[in-house]
Structure formats: C-alpha cells, structure tokens
C-alpha positions as a Markdown table, in Angstrom:
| # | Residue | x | y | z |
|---|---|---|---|---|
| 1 | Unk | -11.7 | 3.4 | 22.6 |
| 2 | Unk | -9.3 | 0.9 | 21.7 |
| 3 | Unk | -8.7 | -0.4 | 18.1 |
| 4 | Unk | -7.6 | -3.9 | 17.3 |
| 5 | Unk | -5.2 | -4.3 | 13.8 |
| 6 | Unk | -4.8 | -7.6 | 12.3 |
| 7 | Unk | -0.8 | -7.4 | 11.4 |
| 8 | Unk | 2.0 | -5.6 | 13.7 |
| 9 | Unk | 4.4 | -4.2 | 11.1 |
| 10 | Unk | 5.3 | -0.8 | 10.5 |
| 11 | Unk | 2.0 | 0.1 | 9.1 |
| 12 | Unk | 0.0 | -1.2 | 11.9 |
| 13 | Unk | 2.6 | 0.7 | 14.2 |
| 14 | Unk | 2.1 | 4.0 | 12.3 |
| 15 | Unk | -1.3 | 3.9 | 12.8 |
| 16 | Unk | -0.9 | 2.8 | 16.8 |
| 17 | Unk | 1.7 | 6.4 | 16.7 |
| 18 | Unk | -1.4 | 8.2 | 14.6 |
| 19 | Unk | -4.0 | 7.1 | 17.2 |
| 20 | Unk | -2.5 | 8.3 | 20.8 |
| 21 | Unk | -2.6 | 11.7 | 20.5 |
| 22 | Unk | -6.4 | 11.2 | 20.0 |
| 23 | Unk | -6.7 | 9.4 | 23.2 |
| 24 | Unk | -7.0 | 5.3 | 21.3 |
| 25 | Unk | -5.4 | 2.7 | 22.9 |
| 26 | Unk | -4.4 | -0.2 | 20.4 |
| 27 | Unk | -4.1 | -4.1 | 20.5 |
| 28 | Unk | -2.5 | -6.3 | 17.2 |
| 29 | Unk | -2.5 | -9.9 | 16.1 |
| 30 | Unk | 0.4 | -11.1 | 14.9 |
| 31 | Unk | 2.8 | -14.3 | 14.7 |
| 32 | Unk | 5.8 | -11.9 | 16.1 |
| 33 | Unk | 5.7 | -11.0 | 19.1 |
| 34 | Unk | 8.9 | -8.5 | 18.4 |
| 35 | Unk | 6.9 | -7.0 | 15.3 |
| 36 | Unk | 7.2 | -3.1 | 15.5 |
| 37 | Unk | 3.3 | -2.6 | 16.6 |
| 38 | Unk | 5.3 | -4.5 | 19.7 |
| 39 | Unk | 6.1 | -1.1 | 20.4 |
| 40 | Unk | 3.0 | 1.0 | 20.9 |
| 41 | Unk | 0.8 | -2.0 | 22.0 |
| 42 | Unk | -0.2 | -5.4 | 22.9 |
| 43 | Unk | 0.5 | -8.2 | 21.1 |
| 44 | Unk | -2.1 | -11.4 | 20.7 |
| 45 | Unk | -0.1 | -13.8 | 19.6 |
| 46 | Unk | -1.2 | -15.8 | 16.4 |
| 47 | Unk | -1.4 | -16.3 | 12.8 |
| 48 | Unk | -3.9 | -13.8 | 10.7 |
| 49 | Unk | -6.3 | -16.7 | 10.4 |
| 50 | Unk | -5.6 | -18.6 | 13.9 |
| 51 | Unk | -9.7 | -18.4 | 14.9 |
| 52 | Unk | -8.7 | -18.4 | 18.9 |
| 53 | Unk | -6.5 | -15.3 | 18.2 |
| 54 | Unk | -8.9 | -13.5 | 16.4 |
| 55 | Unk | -11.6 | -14.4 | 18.6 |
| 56 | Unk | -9.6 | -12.7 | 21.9 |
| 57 | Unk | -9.0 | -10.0 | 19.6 |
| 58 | Unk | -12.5 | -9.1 | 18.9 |
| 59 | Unk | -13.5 | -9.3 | 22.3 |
| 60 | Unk | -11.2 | -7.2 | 23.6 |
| 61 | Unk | -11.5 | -4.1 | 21.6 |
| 62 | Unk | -14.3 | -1.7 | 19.8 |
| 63 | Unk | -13.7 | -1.8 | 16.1 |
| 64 | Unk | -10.7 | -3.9 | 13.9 |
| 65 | Unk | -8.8 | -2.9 | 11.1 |
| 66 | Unk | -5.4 | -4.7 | 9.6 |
| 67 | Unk | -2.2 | -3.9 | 7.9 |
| 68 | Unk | -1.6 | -6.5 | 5.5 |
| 69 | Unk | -3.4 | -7.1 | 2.6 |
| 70 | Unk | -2.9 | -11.4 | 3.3 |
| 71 | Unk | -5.3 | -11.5 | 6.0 |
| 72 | Unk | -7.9 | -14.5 | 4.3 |
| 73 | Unk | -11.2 | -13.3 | 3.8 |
| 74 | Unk | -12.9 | -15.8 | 5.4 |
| 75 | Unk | -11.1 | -14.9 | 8.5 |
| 76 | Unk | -11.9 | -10.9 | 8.2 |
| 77 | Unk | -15.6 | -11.9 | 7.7 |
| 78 | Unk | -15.5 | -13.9 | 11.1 |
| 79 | Unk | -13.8 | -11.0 | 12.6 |
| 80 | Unk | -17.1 | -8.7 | 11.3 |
| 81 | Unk | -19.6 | -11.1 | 12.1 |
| 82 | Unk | -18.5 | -9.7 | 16.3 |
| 83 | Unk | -17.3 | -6.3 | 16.0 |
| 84 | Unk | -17.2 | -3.3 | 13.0 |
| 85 | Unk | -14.0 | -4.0 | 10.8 |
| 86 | Unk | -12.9 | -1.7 | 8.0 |
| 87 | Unk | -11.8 | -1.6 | 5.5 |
| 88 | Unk | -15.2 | -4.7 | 4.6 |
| 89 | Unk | -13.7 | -8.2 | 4.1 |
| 90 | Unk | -15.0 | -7.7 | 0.4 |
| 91 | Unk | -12.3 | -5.1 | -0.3 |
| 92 | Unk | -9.8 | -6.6 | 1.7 |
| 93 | Unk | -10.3 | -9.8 | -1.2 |
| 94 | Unk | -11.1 | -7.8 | -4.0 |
| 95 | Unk | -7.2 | -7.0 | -3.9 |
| 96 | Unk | -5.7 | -10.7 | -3.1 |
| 97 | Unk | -6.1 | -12.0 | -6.5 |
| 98 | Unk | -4.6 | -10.4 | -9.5 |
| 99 | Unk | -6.7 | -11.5 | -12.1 |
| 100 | Unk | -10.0 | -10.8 | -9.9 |
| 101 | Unk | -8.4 | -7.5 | -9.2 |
| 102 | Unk | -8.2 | -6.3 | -13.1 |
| 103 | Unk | -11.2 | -7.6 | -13.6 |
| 104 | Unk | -12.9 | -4.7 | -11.1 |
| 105 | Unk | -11.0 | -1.9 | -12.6 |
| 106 | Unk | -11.9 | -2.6 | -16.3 |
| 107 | Unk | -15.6 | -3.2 | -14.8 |
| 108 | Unk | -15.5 | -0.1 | -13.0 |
| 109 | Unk | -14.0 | 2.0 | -16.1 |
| 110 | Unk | -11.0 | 2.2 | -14.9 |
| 111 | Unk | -7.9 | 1.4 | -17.2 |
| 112 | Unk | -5.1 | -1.3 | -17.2 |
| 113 | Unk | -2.6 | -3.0 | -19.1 |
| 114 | Unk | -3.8 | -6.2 | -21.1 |
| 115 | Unk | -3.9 | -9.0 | -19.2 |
| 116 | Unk | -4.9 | -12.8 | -19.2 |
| 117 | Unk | -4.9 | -15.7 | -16.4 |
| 118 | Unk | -2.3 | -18.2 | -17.6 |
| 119 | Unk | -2.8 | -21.5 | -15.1 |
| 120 | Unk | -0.4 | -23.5 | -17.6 |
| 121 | Unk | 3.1 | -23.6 | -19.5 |
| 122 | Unk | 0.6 | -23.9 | -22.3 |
| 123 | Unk | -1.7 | -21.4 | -21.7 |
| 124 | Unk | 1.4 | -18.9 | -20.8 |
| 125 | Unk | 2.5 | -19.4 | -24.7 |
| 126 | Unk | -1.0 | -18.6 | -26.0 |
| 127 | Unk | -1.4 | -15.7 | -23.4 |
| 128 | Unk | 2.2 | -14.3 | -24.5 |
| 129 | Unk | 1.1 | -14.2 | -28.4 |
| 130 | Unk | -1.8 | -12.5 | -28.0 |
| 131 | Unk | -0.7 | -9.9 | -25.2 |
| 132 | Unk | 3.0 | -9.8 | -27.0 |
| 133 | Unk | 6.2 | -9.2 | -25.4 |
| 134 | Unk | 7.8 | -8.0 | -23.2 |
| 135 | Unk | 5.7 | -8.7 | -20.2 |
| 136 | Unk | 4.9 | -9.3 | -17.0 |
| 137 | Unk | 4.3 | -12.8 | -15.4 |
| 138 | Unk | 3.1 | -12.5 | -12.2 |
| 139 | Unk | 1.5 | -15.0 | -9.4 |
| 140 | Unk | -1.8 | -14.5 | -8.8 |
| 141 | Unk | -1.7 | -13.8 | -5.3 |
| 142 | Unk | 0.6 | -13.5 | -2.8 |
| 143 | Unk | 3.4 | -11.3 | -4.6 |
| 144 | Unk | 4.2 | -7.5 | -2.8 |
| 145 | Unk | 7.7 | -5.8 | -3.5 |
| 146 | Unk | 8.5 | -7.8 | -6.4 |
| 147 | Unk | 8.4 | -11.0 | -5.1 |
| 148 | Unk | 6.4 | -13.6 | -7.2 |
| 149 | Unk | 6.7 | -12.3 | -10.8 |
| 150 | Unk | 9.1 | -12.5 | -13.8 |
| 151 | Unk | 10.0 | -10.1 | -16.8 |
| 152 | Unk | 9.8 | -11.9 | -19.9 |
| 153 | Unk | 11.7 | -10.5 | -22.9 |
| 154 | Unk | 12.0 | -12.8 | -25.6 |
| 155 | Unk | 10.1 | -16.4 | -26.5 |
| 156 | Unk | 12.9 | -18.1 | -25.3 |
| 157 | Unk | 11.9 | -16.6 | -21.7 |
| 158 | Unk | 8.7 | -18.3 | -21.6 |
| 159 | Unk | 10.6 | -21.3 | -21.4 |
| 160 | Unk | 9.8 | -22.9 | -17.8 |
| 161 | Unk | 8.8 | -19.5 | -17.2 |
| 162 | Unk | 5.5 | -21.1 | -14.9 |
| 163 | Unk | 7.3 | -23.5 | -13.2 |
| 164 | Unk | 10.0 | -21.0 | -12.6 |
| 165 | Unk | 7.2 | -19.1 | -10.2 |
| 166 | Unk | 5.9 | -22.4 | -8.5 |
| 167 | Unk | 3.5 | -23.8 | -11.1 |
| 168 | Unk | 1.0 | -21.4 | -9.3 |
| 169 | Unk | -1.9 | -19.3 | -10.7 |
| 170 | Unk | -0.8 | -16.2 | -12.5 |
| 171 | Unk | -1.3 | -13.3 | -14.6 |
| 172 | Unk | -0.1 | -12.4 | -18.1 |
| 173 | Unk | 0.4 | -8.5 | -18.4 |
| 174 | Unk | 1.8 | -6.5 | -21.0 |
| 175 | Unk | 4.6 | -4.6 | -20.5 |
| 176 | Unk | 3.7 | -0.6 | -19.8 |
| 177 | Unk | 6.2 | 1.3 | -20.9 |
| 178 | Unk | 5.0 | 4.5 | -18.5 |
| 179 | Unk | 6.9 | 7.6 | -18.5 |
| 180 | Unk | 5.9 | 7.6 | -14.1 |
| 181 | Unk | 4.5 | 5.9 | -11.5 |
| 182 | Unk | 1.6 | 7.5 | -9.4 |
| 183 | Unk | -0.1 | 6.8 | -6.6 |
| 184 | Unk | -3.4 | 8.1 | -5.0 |
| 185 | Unk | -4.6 | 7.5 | -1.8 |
| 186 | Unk | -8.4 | 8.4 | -0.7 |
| 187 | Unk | -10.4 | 7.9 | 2.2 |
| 188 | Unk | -13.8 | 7.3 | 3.1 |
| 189 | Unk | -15.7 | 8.0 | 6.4 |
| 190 | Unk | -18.7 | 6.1 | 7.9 |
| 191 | Unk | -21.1 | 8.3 | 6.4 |
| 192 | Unk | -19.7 | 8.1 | 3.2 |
| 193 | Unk | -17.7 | 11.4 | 2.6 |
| 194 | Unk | -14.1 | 11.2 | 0.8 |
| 195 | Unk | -11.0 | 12.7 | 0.7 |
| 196 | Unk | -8.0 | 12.6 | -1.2 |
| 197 | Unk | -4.8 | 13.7 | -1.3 |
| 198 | Unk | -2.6 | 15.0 | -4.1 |
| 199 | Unk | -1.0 | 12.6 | -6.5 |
| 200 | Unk | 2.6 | 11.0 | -5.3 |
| 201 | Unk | 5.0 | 10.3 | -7.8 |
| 202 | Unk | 7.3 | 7.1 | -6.9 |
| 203 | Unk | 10.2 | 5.0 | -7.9 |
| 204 | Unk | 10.8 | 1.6 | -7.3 |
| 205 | Unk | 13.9 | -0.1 | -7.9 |
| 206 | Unk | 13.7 | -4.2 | -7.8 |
| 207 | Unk | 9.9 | -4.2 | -7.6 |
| 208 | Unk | 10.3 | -2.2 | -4.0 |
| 209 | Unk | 9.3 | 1.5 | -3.7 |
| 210 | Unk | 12.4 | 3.9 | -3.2 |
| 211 | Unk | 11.3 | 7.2 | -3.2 |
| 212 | Unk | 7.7 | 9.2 | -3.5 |
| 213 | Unk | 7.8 | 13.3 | -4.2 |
| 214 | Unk | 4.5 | 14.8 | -3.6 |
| 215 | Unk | 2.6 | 17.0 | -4.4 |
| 216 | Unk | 2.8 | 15.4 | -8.3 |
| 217 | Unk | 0.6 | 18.6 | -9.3 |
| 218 | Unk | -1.6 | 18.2 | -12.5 |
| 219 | Unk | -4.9 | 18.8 | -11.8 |
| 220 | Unk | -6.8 | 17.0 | -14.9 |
| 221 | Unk | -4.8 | 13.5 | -14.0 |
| 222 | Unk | -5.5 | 14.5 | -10.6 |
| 223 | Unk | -9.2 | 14.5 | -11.1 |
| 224 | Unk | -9.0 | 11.2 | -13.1 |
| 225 | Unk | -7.1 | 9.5 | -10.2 |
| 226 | Unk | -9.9 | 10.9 | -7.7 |
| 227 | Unk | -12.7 | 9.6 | -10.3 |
| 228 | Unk | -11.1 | 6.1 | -10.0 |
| 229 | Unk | -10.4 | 5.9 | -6.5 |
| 230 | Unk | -13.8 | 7.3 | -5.5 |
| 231 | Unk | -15.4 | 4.7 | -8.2 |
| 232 | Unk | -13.9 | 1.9 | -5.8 |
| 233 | Unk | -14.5 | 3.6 | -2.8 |
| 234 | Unk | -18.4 | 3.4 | -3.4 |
| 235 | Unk | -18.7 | 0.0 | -4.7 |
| 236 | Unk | -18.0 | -1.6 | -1.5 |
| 237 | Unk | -19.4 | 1.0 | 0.8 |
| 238 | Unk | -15.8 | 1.8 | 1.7 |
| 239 | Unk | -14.3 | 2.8 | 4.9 |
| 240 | Unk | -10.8 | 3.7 | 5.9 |
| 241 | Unk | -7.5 | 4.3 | 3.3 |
| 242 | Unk | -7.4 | 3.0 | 0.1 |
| 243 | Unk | -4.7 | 3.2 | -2.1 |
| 244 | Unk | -4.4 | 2.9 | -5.7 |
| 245 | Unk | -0.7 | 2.9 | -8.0 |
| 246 | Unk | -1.1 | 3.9 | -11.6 |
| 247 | Unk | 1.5 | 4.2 | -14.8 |
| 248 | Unk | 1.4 | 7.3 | -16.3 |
| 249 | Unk | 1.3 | 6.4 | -20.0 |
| 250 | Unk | 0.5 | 8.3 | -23.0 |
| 251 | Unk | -1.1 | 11.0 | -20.9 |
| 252 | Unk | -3.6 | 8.5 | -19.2 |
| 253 | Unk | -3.9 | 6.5 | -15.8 |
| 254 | Unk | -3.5 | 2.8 | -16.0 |
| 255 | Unk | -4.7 | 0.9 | -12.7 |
| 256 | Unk | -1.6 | -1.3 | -11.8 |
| 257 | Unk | -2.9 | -2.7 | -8.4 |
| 258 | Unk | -5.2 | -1.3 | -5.5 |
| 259 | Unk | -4.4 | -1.9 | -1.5 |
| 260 | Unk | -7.6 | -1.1 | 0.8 |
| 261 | Unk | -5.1 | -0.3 | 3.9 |
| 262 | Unk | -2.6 | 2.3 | 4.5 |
| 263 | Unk | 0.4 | 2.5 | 2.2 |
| 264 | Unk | 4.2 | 3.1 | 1.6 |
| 265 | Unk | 3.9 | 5.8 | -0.7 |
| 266 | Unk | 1.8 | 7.8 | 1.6 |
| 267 | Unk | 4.1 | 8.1 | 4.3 |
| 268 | Unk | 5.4 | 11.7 | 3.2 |
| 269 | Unk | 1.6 | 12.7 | 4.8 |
| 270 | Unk | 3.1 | 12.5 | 8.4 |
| 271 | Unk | 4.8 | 15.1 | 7.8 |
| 272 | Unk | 3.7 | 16.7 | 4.8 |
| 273 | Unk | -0.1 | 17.1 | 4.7 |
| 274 | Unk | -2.5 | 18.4 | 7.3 |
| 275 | Unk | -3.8 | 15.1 | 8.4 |
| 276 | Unk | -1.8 | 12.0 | 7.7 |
| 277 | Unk | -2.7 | 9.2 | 5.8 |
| 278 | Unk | -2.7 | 7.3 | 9.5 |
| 279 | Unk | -5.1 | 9.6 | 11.1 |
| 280 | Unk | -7.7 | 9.9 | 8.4 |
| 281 | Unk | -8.0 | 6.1 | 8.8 |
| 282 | Unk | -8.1 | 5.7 | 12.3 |
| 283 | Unk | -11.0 | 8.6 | 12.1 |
| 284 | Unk | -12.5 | 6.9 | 9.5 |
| 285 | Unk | -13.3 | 4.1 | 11.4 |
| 286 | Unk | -14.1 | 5.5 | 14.3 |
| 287 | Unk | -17.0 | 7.5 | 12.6 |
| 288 | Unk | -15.5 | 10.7 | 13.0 |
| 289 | Unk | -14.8 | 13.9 | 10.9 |
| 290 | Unk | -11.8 | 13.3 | 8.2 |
| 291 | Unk | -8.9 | 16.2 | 8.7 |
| 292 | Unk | -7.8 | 17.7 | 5.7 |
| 293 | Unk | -6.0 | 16.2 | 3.1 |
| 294 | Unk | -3.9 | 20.0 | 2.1 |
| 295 | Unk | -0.4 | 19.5 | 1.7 |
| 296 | Unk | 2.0 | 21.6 | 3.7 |
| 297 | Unk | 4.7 | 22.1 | 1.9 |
| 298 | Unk | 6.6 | 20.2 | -1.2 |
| 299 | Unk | 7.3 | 16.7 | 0.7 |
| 300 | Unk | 9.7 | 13.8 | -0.3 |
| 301 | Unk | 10.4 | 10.4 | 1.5 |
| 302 | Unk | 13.2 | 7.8 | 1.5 |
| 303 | Unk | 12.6 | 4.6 | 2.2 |
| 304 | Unk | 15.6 | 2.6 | 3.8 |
| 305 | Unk | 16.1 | -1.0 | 2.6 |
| 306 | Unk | 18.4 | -3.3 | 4.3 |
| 307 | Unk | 20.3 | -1.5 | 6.0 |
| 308 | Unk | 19.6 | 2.2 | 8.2 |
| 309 | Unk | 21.9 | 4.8 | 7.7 |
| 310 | Unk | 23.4 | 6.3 | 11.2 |
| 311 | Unk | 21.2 | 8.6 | 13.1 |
| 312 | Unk | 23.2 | 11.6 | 13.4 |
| 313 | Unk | 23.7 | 11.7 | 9.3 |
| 314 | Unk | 20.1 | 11.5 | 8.7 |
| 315 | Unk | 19.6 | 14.2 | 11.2 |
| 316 | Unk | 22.3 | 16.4 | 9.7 |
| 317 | Unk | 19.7 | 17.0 | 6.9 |
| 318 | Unk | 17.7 | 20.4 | 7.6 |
| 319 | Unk | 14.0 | 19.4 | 8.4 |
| 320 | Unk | 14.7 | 15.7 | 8.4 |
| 321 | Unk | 11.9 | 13.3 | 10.1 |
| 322 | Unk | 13.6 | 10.3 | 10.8 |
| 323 | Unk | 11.5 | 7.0 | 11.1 |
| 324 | Unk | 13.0 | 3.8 | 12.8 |
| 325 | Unk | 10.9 | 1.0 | 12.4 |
| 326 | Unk | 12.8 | -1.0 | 15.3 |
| 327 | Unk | 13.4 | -4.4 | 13.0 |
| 328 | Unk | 16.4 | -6.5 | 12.6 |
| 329 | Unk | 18.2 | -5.6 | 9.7 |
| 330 | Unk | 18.1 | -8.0 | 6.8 |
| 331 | Unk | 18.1 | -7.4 | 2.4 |
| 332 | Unk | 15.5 | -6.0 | 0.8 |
| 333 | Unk | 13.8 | -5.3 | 4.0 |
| 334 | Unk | 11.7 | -2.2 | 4.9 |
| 335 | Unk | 13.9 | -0.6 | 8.0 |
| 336 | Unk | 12.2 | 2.6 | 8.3 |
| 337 | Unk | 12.0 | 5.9 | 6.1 |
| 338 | Unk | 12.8 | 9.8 | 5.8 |
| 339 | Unk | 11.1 | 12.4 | 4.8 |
| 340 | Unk | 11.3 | 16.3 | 4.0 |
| 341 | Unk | 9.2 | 19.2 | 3.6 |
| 342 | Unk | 10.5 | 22.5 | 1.9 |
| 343 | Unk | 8.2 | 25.5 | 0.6 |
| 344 | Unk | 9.5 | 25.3 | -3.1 |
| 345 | Unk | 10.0 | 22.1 | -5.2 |
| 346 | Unk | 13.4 | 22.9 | -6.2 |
| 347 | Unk | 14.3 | 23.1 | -2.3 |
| 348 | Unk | 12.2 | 19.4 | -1.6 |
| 349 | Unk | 14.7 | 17.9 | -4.6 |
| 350 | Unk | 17.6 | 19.0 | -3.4 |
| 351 | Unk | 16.8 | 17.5 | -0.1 |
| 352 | Unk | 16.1 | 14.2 | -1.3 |
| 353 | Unk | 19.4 | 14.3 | -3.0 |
| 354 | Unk | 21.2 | 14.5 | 0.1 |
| 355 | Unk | 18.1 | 11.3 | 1.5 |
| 356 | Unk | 19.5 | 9.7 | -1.7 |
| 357 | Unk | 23.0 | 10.3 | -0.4 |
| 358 | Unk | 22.3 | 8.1 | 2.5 |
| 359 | Unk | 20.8 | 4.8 | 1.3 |
C-alpha cells in the first residue's frame, strides 16, 4: 500500500516513520524538494494546488492524506474526486478560516471566546467596544505559530491596528484570561469508531508551542474535551487525527482552534502512549483497527526552536527520545523535539527541567 501526503514537513515525515514498520511505502507533494518527508520518501515536486502535481500524485498511490492545514479545498476535493483522501476536503476548510471556524464550534455547542469579523479599521473600533479589551486581532486565515495576529491593549492600539496585519480579513476575539492550555487529539476510523487520548497540557511562548506534559488527568474536563472532539468528528464523517486546543477558564473548555491533521502537541504519543498519534492515522485511513490510545507512562516533550541543542547533551538525559527533523536552522523555526517518559509525574517534571535546560 502506498500512501500519498500533500506537505513534506516534519509531520508528513512522522507519519512516513509511523507507516514502515506496517509495511506502507509513502510519496509527498511539496515545493521543497529538501523538506524532511525528503527523507523517508519520494518527493513530487510542486505547490499544494499545482493540478499536474497532484494529478501524478493520485495516480501513483492508494489513498492521500496531508500535513498542512493550507492545502486549498478546491484542490483536496480534486484530489478525492480520483482516490480516498482523509481527513474530507470539508474538514480540511472548516479550519482555514477563523471566523467560519468559531462559527462551527458555537453551532456544535461547543464554547469560545467572543468573537466578531472585523473587514475594516471601522468595523475593528465597533468590534473592540462591544467584545472590550484586551483582545486578540487575528487574520482570518493563514496565521499558525503566531504569525498573523496582534494583542491589543488599550484604544490607542486599535490605531492602524488592520492595516498593521495587511488590511486582510480578520477576527476580533476577546482576551481569555485561561489559567492552561489543553489540547485533545481523537481519531476516527472508516467505520466510524473513535479514540482519544488523554488531555495534553501546553505552553506556548511567542504564539509557538514549547512544551506539552501529558497525561493532564481530570476526568470530568476530560470527558468534556472527548464530547467536543467526537461532536466534530461526526459532523463530517471524519477520518484520521483531529486535533482540538482549548483554554481552561473558570473550570470550562473554550474551543480556541481545531486542526483535522496530526499535531505538535501530540508528539509525546511516540513515545508515550500505546499507539502514537502517527499510527492511529495512518490506520485510520487505511481502514484498519485503531491501537490504543493508553498512555505508558507520565510523558513530556520539548520542542526545539531555532536552534538544536548538541546530540550528546540531549542524550545525557535518562530515557531521552531525541527527534531531528533534518532542516536548516533558522528563528522561530521547528528543528525537531524531545521527549520523556517516567512512571511518576514528579519524575516526568524533573526531566523536562533538564529538556528546559537545553533550549
């Protein structure tokens, strides 16, 4: 079986690493033809929406998936009008566009922060004195690891404020002050059974995700984050990984943002739960029997941005899984990650201290 992926980053390469032990052979799309899926298998080169690249993709492999969530839709939809591609091209857009984005989780019951469209300085100034402030400007699409969005603090902020982020389509949202961020990840086979695993507490520092602990054990938020997710999963007849991030505030789950694909703060399951995140999806869409979700231990993972730290430190940690995502160093860049597993919490914790230590 071979499994095309639309996006050769360290995602797509994770799952490429997931899939050989299972016998898969793999093929990407992607403008670089040094992008780390480079690595594990062949490289069609081409933009996510070049037709002739995505055509020769198609042709040459049983089922398609992707790794990026900026694949257009249009394109995805021509890519499942040859060959089965999961996650559907209707989930794949339901996440591109803010706005369209908050819309399905307050349709589907599922909290958020306030929020309006603001598609002018104008309508930014009446969005801001109804919402309040602080909060959140964002663009509309397009914006991942803080990229594309703007704190705003005071009324003099929203001065220029939308032409400050291109003049583009954005979103108003109130500021959350959460006491943590959370993330779920589920899956969802081809005959419609789901899995989750347990809840991941993060940290981001400059919009980009630092560190994720999990287990995050608390089993009524844990059953609210698996109502949500599942809710999500069944209104597009899901199939694969999809992830969702939350704020904890007030002792509920707010919805911040959803990605249908495989995520960075479920990279701890390589190591750390039964079947990884990377696994589950390649079963998923393969039509075969999910692995358990169990974690095996208390798991924590570092990510490394902009620069790696030397091997031999990282490997002077007891237990330490190094991950090298073979890419030319540059700031605020994903290099590649670290995780532990220890039996006790307090053990995991003072493990990531010494991850910490290193970045």
């Amino acid at each position: 079986m071979k499994i095309g992926i639309i996006g050769a980053g360290q995602l797509g390469r994770m799952l490429a690493l997931a899939g050989y032990p299972l016998g898969l052979r793999f093929v990407f799309v992607d403008a670089d033809e040094d992008a780390p899926g480079a690595q594990v298998g062949r490289i069609i080169h081409g933009r996510f929406d070049d037709p002739a690249a995505l055509a020769a993709l198609a042709a040459s492999v049983d089922v398609v998936t992707f790794d990026v969530e900026n694949v257009p839709q249009a394109a995805a939809a021509a890519v499942a009008a040859k060959v089965p591609f999961y996650p559907p091209p209707e989930a794949l857009g339901a996440g591109q566009d803010r706005c369209d984005e908050k819309r399905l989780f307050r349709s589907l019951g599922i909290p958020t922060a306030p929020f309006e469209p603001v598609d002018s300085q104008q309508a930014l100034v009446a969005a801001a004195e109804r919402i309040g402030l602080p909060a959140i400007l964002k663009t509309r699409r397009l914006g991942y690891d803080g990229r594309g969005q703007k704190r705003l603090e005071t009324p003099a902020d929203l001065d220029g404020a939308f032409a400050a982020l291109g003049g583009v389509p954005a979103i108003l949202e109130g500021f959350v002050r959460f006491e943590r961020e959370l993330s779920l990840i589920g899956v969802r086979g081809l005959d419609g059974r789901t899995a989750f695993w347990p809840l991941a507490e993060n940290v981001h520092v400059d919009g980009i995700l630092r560190q994720s602990r999990a287990p995050w054990e608390d089993a009524r938020l844990q059953s609210q984050a698996e109502r949500h997710v599942g809710a999500l999963l069944d209104r597009f007849d899901y199939v694969g990984v999809l992830t969702v991030e939350f704020f904890l505030a007030d002792g509920t789950l707010l919805a911040n943002e959803m990605a249908p694909r495989v995520h960075n703060s479920g990279h701890w399951t390589i190591e750390g739960a039964v079947t990884s995140q990377f696994e589950n999806h390649v079963r998923a869409i393969l039509g075969l029997p999910l692995g358990s979700t169990a974690p095996t231990g208390h798991a924590a993972m570092v990510n490394f941005i902009g620069r790696l730290p030397a091997l031999a430190e990282a490997l002077e940690i007891d237990g330490a899984h190094f991950h090298d995502y073979g890419k030319t160093a540059r700031p605020h860049r994903k290099l590649g990650h670290c995780t532990v597993v220890r039996a006790t919490q307090a053990e995991r914790d003072a493990a990531l201290e010494s991850l910490l230590a290193l970045t």
